[in-house]
C-alpha positions in Angstrom: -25.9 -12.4 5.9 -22.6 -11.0 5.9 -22.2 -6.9 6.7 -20.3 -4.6 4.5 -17.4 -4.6 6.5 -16.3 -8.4 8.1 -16.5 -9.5 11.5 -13.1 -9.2 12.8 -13.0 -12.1 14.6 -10.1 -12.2 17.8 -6.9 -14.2 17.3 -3.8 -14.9 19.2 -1.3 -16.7 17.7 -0.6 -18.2 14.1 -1.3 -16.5 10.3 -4.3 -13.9 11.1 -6.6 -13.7 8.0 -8.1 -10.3 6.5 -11.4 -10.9 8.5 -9.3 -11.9 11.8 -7.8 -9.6 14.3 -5.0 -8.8 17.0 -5.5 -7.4 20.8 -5.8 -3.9 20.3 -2.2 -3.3 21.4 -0.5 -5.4 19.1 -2.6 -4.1 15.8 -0.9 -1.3 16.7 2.4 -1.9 17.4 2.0 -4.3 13.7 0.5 -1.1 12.0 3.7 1.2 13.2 6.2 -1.7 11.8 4.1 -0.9 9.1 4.7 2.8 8.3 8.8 1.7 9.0 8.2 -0.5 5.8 6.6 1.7 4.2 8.5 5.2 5.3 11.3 5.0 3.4 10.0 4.8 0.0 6.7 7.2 0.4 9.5 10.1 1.7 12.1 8.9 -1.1 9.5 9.8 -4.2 8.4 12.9 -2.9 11.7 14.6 -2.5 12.5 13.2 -6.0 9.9 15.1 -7.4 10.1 17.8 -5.4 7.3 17.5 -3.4 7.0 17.6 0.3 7.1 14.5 2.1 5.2 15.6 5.2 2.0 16.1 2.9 2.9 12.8 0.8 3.0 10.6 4.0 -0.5 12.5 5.4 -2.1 11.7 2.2 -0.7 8.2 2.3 -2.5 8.3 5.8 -5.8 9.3 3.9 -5.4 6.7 1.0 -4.6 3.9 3.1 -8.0 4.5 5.0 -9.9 5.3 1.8 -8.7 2.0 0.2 -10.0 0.1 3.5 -13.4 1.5 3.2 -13.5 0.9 -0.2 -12.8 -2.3 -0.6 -14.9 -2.9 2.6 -12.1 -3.8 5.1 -11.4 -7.4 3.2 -8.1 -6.5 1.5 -4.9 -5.5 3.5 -2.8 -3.2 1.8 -1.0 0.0 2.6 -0.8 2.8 -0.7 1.7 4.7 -0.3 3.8 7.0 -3.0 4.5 5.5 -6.0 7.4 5.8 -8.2 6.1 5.4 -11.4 5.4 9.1 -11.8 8.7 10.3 -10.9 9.9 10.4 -14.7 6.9 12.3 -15.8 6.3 14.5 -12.9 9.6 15.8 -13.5 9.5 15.7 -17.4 6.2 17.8 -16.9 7.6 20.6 -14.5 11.0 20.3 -15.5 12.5 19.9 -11.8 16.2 20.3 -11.6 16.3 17.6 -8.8 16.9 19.8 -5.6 14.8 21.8 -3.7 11.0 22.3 -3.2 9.5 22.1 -7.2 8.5 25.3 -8.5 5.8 23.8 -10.9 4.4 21.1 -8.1 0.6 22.8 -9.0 0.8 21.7 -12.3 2.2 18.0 -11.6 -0.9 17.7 -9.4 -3.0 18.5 -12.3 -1.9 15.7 -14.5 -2.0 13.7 -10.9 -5.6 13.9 -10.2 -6.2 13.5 -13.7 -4.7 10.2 -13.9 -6.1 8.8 -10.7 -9.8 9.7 -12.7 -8.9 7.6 -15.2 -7.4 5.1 -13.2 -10.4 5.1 -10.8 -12.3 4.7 -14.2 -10.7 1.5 -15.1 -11.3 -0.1 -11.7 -15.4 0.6 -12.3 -15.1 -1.0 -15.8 -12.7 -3.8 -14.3 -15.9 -4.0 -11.3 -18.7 -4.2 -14.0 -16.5 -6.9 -16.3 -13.9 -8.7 -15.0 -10.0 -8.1 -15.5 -9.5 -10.8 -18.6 -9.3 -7.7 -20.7 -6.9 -5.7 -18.5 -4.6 -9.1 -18.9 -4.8 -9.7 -22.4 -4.2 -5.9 -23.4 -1.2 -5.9 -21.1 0.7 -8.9 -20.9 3.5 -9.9 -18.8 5.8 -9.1 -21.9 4.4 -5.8 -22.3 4.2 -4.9 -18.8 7.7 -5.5 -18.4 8.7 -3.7 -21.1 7.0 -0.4 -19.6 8.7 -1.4 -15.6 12.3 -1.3 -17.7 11.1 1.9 -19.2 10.4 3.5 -16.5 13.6 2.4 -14.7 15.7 3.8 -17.5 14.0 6.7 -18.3 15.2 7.8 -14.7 19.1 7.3 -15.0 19.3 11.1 -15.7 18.3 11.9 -12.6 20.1 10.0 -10.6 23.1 10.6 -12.4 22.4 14.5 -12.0 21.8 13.9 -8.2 25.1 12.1 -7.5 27.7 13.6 -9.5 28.3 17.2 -7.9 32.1 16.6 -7.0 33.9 13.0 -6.4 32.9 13.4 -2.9 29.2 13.0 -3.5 30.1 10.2 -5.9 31.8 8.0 -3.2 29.1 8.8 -0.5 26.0 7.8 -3.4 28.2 4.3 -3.8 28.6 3.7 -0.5 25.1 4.7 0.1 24.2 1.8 -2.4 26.7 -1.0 -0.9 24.8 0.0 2.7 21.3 -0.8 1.3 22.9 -3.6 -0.9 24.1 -5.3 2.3 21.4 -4.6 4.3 19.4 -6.5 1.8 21.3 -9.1 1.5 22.6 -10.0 5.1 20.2 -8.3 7.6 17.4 -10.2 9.0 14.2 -10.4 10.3 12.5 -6.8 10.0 15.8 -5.0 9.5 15.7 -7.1 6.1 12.7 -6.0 4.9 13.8 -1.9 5.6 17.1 -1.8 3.6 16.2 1.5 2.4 15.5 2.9 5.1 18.5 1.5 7.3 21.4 1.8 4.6 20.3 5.4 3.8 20.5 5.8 8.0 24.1 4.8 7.7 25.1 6.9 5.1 23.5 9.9 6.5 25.7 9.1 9.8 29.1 9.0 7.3 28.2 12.2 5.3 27.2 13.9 9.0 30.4 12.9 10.2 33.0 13.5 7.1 31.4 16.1 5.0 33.4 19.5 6.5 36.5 17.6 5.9 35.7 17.0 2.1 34.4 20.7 1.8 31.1 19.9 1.9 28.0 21.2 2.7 27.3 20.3 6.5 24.1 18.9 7.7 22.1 21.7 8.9 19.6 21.0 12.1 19.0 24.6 12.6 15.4 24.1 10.7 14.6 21.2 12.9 15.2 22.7 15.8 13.0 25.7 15.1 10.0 23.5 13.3 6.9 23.4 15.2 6.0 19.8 16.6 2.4 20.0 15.7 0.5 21.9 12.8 -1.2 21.8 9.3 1.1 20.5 6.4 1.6 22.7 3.7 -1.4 21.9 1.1 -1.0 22.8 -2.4 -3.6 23.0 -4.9 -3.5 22.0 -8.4 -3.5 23.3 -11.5 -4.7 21.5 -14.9 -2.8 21.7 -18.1 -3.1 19.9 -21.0 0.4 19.2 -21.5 1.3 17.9 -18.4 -1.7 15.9 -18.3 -0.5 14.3 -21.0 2.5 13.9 -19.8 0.8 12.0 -16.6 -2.0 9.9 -17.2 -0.7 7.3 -19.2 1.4 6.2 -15.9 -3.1 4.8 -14.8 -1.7 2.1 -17.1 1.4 1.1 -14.8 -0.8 1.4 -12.3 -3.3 -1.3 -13.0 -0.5 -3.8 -13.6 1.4 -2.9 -10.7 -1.8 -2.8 -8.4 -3.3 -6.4 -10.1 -0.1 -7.7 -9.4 0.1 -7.1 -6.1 -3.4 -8.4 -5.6 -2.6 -11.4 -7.0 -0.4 -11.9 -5.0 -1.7 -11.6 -1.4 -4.5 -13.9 -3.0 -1.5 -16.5 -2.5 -0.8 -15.2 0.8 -3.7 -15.4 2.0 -5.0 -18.7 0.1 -8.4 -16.5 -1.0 -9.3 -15.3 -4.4 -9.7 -11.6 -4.0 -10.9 -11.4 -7.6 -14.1 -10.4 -6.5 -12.1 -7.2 -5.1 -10.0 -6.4 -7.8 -12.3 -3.3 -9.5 -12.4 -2.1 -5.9 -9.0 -2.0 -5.6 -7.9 -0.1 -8.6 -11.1 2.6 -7.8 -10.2 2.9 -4.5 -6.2 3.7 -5.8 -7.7 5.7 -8.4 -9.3 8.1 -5.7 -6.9 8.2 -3.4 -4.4 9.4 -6.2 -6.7 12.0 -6.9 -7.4 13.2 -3.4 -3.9 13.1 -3.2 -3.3 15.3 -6.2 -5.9 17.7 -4.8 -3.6 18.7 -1.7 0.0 18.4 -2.9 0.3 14.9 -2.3 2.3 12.1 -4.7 -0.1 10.0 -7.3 -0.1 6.7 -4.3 -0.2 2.6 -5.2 -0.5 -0.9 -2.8 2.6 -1.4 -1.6 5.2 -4.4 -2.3 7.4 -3.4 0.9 4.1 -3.9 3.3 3.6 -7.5 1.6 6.7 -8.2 2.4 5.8 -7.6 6.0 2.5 -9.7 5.8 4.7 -12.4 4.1 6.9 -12.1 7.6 4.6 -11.9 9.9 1.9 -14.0 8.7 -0.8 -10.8 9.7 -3.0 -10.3 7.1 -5.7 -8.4 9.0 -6.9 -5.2 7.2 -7.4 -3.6 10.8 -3.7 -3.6 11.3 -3.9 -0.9 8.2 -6.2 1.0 10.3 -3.8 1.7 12.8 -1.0 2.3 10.1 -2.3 4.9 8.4 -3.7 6.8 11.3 0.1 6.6 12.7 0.9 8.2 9.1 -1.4 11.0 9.2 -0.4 11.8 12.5 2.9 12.2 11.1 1.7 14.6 8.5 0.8 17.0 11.3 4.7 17.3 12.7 6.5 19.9 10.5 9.4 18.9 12.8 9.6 15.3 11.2 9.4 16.9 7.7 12.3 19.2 8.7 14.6 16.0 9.8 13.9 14.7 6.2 14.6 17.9 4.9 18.4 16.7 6.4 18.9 14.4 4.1 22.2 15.2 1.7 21.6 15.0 -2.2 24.6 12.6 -2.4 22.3 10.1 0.1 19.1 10.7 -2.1 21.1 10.1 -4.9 22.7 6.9 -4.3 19.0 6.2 -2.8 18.0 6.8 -6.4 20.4 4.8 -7.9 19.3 1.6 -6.8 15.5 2.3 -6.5 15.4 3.1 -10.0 17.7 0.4 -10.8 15.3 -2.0 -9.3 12.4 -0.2 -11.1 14.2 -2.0 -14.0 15.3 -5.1 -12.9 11.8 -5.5 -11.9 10.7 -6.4 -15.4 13.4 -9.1 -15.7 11.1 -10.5 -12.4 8.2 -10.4 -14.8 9.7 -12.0 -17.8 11.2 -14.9 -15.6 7.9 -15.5 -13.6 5.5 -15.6 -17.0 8.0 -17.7 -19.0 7.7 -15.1 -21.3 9.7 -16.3 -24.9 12.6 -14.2 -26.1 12.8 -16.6 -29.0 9.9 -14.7 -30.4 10.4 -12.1 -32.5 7.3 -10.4 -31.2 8.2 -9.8 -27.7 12.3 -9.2 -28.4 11.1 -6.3 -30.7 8.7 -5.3 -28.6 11.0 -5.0 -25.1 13.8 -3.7 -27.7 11.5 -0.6 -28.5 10.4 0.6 -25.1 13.4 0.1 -23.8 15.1 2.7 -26.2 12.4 5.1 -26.2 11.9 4.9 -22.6 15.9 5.0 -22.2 16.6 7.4 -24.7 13.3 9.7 -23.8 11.6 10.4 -26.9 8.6 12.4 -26.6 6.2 12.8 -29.2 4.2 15.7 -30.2 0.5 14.4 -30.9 -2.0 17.4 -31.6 -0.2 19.8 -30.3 1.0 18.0 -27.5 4.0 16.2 -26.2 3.7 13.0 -24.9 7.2 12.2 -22.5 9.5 9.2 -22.7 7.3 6.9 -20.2 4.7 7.2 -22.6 5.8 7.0 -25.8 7.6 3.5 -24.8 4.0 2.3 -23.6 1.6 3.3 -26.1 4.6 1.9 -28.3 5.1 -1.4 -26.2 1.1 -1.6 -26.1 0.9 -1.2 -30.1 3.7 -2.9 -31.4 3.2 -6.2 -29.4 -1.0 -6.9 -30.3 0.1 -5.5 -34.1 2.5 -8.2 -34.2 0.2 -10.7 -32.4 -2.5 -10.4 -34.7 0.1 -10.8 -37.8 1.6 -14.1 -36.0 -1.9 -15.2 -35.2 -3.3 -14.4 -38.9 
């Protein structure tokens, strides 16, 4: 009869399944390449927001861990910070885009609160299957809230990038770097374009910044920053507003996280159904233990797929190691100070194409469900969010104010079974 957790069994060469392992060297060195893939986007929301990204990458650590006990070591999968809550976070504290956020407690609030409700779905998605999950959010709809999101966030990056023409040139060069890295590297470097084209703009600003007046890059904190000690925790605060603002975002969440499911099912050539509940509970609480400390609400990860897709190692134990390398990292106030290096013209050309992609995602979506423009009920549908999303409406509802993000999904999820139900009548 089989255990909880699998029998790793030992392999050394070809694909390595979930329930399959690497020498004990090697699942380490695969669960460092790892945290590379991952690194770059888990630092990238957190500074967005505001937050710190030495806490966001311990609690990634922790999630990462959580998720593997959860889900009884069977499903291989990093979580680290997600994106989708950058609009609201900062529509909740109103963060001007720079600088540790003032109102971080009460982000965490609306945080933890959606990782309960998310964590709620994956226990009703346990007891009954996800066929409801994909008829209340089809691909039409789900792509509608992706472009949403994407758009919703052009303010920021806009704000970010547009200090003087200096900062303008850097953010577009910062965009050609990841662009091209994209595009032409190979190998690993290809699957880390964040990461390395945001490297080689750093090096440029570094190096020309005092000639264009300004600011330098300042290591004086990073040479004073302690090697070892406790990241800087911070605890939540609940208000209704915010969480308002927050926990519709669950809802991006279980489409993102079903997704990716899906697809290391295909990977792998196993139906992970079985695992699907777990998955969003196990996303669910770490979001919500992440909240609890000042970490960023956290979801599977599409850049640590793309490593498995590489390397052909699937095995959960290799996530193990990862996120034990990531909470180690947490501990090193000296690695949060190099991020805190980074120049706002580099974050914001960063920003530029990662919530650029945000959108173009949903085209991704539309394409791979054949999903019919011809009909009038998904044109008007992706035509609503869209604007809303774009345009940022909020809506006061009983005294409070839901934020662009949600409007556009409530609106996407409405007006597309309203319509459904007319056609179908």
């Amino acid at each position: 009869m089989a255990g909880y957790f699998p029998n790793w069994t030992l392999k050394t060469s070809g694909d390595v399944m979930p329930d399959e392992r690497l020498p004990a060297g090697q699942t380490v060195i695969a669960g460092l390449q790892h945290v590379v893939a991952m690194f770059g986007s888990t630092v990238l929301a957190p500074i967005l927001m505001g937050f710190d990204p030495n806490v966001a990458i311990f609690f990634s650590g922790v999630a990462t861990l959580l998720f593997f006990v959860i889900t009884g070591g069977r499903l291989p999968s990093y979580l680290g910070s997600s994106f989708a809550f950058i609009g609201v976070v900062i529509a909740a504290t109103g963060y001007s885009g720079s600088g540790p956020n003032l109102n971080l407690p009460v982000a965490l609030g609306g945080i933890i609160a959606c990782g309960a409700v998310y964590a709620l779905i994956g226990l009703i998605v346990q007891g009954v299957g996800t066929r409801w999950i994909e008829k209340l959010l089809p691909p039409v709809v789900t792509g509608a809230v992706v472009a949403a999101i994407g758009l919703n966030l052009t303010a920021v990056a806009m704000n970010m990038i547009s200090a003087s023409p200096y900062t303008k040139w850097i953010a577009l060069f910062t965009v050609i770097a990841v662009a091209l890295v994209a595009v032409y590297g190979r190998g690993l470097a290809q699957r880390l374009p964040v990461l390395i084209g945001g490297l080689a703009a750093y090096v440029l600003y570094a190096a020309t910044a005092s000639s264009f007046g300004a600011p330098p890059v300042d290591f004086g904190k990073v040479a004073a920053a302690a090697w070892f000690g406790l990241p800087n925790f911070v605890a939540p605060v609940f208000e209704a507003k915010a969480i308002a603002l927050i926990v519709p975002v669950a809802i991006i969440l279980v489409a993102e996280n079903l997704g990716h499911i899906k697809g290391i099912s295909v990977m792998t050539g196993r139906n992970l159904d079985n695992l699907i509940g777990r998955g969003f509970f196990a996303d669910g609480v770490g979001t919500m233990i992440a909240g609890s400390g000042g970490g960023t609400g956290v979801t599977t990860y599409a850049e640590n797929m793309g490593v498995m897709a590489v390397t052909r190692v699937y095995s959960t134990l290799v996530f193990v190691a990862a996120g034990v390398i990531a909470l180690l990292l947490g501990f090193s106030p000296k690695f949060g100070a190099v991020i805190g290096t980074i120049p706002v013209a580099v974050l914001g050309g960063l920003a530029v194409v990662v919530f650029g992609l945000i959108a173009a995602t949903a085209g991704r979506i539309w394409v791979e469900n054949k999903v019919n423009f011809a009909e009038p009920k998904n044109l008007l549908t992706v035509a609503t969010a869209l604007i809303l999303g774009a345009g940022d409406l909020k809506l006061p509802i009983f005294g409070y104010e839901l934020g662009g993000i949600g409007t556009a999904t409530f609106a996407a999820i409405a007006l597309y079974h309203l319509l459904d139900r007319r056609q179908a009548a």
